[in-house]
Backbone as a chain_set.jsonl record, in Angstrom:
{"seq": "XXXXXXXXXXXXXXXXXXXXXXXXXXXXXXXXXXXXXXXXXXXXXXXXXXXXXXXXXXXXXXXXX", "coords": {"N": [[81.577, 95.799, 59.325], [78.901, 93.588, 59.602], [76.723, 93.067, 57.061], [72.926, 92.87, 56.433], [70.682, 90.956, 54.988], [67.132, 92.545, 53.781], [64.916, 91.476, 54.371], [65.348, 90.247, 56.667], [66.685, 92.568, 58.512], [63.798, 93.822, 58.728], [62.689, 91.643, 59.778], [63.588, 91.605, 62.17], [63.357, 94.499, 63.298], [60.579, 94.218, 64.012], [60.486, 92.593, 66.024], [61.629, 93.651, 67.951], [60.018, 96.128, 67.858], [57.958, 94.798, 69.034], [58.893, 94.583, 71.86], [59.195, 96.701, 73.204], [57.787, 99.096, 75.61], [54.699, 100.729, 75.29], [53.428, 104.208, 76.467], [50.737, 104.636, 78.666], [47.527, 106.605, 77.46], [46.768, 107.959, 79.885], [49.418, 108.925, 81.077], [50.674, 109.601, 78.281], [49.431, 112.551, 78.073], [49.712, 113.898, 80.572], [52.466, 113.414, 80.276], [53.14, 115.583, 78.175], [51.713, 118.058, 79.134], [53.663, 118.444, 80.881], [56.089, 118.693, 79.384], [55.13, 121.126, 77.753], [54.726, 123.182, 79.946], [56.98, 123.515, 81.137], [58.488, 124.542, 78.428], [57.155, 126.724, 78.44], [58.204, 128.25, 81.151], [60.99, 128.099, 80.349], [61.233, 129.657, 78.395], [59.7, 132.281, 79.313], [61.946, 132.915, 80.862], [64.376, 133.104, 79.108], [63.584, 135.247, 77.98], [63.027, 137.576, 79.944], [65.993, 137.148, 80.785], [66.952, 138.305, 78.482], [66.2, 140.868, 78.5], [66.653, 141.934, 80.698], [69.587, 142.029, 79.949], [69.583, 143.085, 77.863], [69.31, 145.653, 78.774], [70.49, 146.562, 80.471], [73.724, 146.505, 78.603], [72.345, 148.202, 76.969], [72.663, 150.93, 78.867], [75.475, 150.92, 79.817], [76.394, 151.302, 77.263], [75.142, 154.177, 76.742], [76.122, 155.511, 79.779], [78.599, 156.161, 78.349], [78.59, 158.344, 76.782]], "CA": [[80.221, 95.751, 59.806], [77.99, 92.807, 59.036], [75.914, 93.454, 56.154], [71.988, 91.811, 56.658], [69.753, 91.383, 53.825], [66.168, 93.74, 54.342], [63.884, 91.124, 55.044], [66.254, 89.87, 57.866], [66.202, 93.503, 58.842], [62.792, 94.054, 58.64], [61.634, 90.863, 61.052], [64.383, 91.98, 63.288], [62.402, 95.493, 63.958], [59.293, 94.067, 64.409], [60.346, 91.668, 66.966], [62.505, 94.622, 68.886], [58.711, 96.245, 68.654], [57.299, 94.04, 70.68], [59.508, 94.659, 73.005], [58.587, 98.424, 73.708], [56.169, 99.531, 76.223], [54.135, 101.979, 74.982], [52.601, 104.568, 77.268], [49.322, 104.817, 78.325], [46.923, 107.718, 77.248], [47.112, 109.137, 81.125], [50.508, 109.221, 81.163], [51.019, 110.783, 77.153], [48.66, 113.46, 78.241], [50.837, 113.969, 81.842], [53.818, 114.255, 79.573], [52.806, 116.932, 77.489], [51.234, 118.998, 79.696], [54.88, 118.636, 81.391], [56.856, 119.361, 78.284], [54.207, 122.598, 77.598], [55.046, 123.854, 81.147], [58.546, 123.221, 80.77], [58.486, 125.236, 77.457], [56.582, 127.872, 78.877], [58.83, 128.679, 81.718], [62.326, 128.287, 80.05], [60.731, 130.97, 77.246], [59.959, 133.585, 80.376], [63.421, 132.976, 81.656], [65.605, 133.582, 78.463], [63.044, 136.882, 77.556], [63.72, 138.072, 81.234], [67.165, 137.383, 80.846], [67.254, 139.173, 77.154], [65.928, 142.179, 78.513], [67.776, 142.544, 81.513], [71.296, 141.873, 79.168], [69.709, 144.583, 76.635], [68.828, 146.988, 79.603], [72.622, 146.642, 80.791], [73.973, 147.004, 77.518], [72.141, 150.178, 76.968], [73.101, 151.643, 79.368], [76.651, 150.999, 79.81], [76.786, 152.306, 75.542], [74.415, 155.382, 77.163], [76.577, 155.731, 79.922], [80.128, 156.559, 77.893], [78.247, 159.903, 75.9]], "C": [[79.463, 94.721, 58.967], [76.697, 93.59, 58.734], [74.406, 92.255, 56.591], [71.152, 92.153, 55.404], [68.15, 92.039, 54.827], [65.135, 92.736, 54.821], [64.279, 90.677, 56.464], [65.715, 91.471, 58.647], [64.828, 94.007, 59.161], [62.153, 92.809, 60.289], [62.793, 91.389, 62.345], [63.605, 93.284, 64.212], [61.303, 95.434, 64.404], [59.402, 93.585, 65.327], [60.882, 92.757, 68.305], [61.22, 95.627, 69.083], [58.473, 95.95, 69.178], [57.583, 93.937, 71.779], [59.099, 95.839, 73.874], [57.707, 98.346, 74.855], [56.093, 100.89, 75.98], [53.563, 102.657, 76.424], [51.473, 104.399, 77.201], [48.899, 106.218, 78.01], [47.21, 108.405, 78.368], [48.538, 109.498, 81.151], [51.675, 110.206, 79.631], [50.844, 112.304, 77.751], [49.971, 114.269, 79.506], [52.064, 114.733, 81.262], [54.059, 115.361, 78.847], [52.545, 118.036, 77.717], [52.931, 119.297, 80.339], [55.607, 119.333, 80.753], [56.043, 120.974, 77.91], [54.535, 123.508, 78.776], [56.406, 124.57, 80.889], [59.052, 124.683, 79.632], [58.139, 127.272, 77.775], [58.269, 128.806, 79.745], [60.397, 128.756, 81.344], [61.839, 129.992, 78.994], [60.464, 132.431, 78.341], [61.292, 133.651, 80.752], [64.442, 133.798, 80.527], [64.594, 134.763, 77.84], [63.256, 137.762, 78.932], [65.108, 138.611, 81.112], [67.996, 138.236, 79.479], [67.106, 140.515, 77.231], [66.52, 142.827, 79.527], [69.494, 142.395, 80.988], [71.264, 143.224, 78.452], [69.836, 146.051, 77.404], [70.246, 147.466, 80.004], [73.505, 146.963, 79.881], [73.864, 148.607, 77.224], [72.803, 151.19, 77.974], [74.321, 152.154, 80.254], [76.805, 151.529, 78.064], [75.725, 153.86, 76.416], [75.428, 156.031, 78.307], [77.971, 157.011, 79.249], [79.601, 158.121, 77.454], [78.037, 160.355, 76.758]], "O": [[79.356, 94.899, 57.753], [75.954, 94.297, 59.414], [74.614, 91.1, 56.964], [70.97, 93.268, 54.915], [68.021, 92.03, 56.051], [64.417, 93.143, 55.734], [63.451, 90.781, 57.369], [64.632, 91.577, 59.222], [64.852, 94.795, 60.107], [61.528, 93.07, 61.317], [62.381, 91.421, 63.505], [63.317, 93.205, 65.406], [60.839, 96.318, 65.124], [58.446, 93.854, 66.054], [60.509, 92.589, 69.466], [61.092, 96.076, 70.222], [58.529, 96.51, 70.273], [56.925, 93.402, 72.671], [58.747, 95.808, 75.053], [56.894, 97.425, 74.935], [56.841, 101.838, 76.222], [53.275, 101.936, 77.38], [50.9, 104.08, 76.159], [49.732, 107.101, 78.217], [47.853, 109.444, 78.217], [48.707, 110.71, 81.287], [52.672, 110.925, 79.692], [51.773, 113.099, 77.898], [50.887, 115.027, 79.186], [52.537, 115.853, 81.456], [55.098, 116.017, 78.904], [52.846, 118.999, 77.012], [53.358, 120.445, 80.212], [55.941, 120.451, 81.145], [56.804, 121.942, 77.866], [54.613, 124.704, 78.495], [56.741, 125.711, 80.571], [59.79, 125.604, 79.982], [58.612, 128.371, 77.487], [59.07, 129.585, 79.229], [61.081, 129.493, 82.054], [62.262, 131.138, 79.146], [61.028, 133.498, 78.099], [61.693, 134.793, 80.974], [65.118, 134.786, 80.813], [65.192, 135.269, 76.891], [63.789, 138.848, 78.705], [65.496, 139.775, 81.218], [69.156, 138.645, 79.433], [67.601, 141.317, 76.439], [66.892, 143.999, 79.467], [70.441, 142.677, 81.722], [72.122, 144.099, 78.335], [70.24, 147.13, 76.971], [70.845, 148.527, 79.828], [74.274, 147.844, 80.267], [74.592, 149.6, 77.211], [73.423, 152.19, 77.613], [74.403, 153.123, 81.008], [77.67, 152.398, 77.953], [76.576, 154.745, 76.327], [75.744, 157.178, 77.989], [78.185, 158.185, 79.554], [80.288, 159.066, 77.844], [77.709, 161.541, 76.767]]}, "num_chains": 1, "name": "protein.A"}
């Protein structure tokens, strides 16, 4: 692997910045609210699915006695 000295390195990242497109503010905002949704509804799903595993559980061990 070619070794680069840091200032080499250094203008190399800046220039591969400029390349980027940043979002805009409407579209951060958009995304977040997305990812927050997102978050939301996977978190109801695997507490749903924790309590209907535990409820089954129980009562296959409740069952056997």
């Amino acid at each position: 692997m070619p070794k680069s000295n840091p200032v080499e390195f250094t203008k190399e990242v800046k220039s591969e910045l400029k390349k980027v497109t940043w979002p805009s503010k409407k579209e951060m905002i958009a995304s977040t609210i997305a990812v927050f949704i997102m978050v939301i509804i996977a978190s109801l799903f695997l507490y749903l699915a924790d309590q209907i595993i535990a409820f089954l559980v129980s009562f296959i061990l409740d069952f056997g006695s």
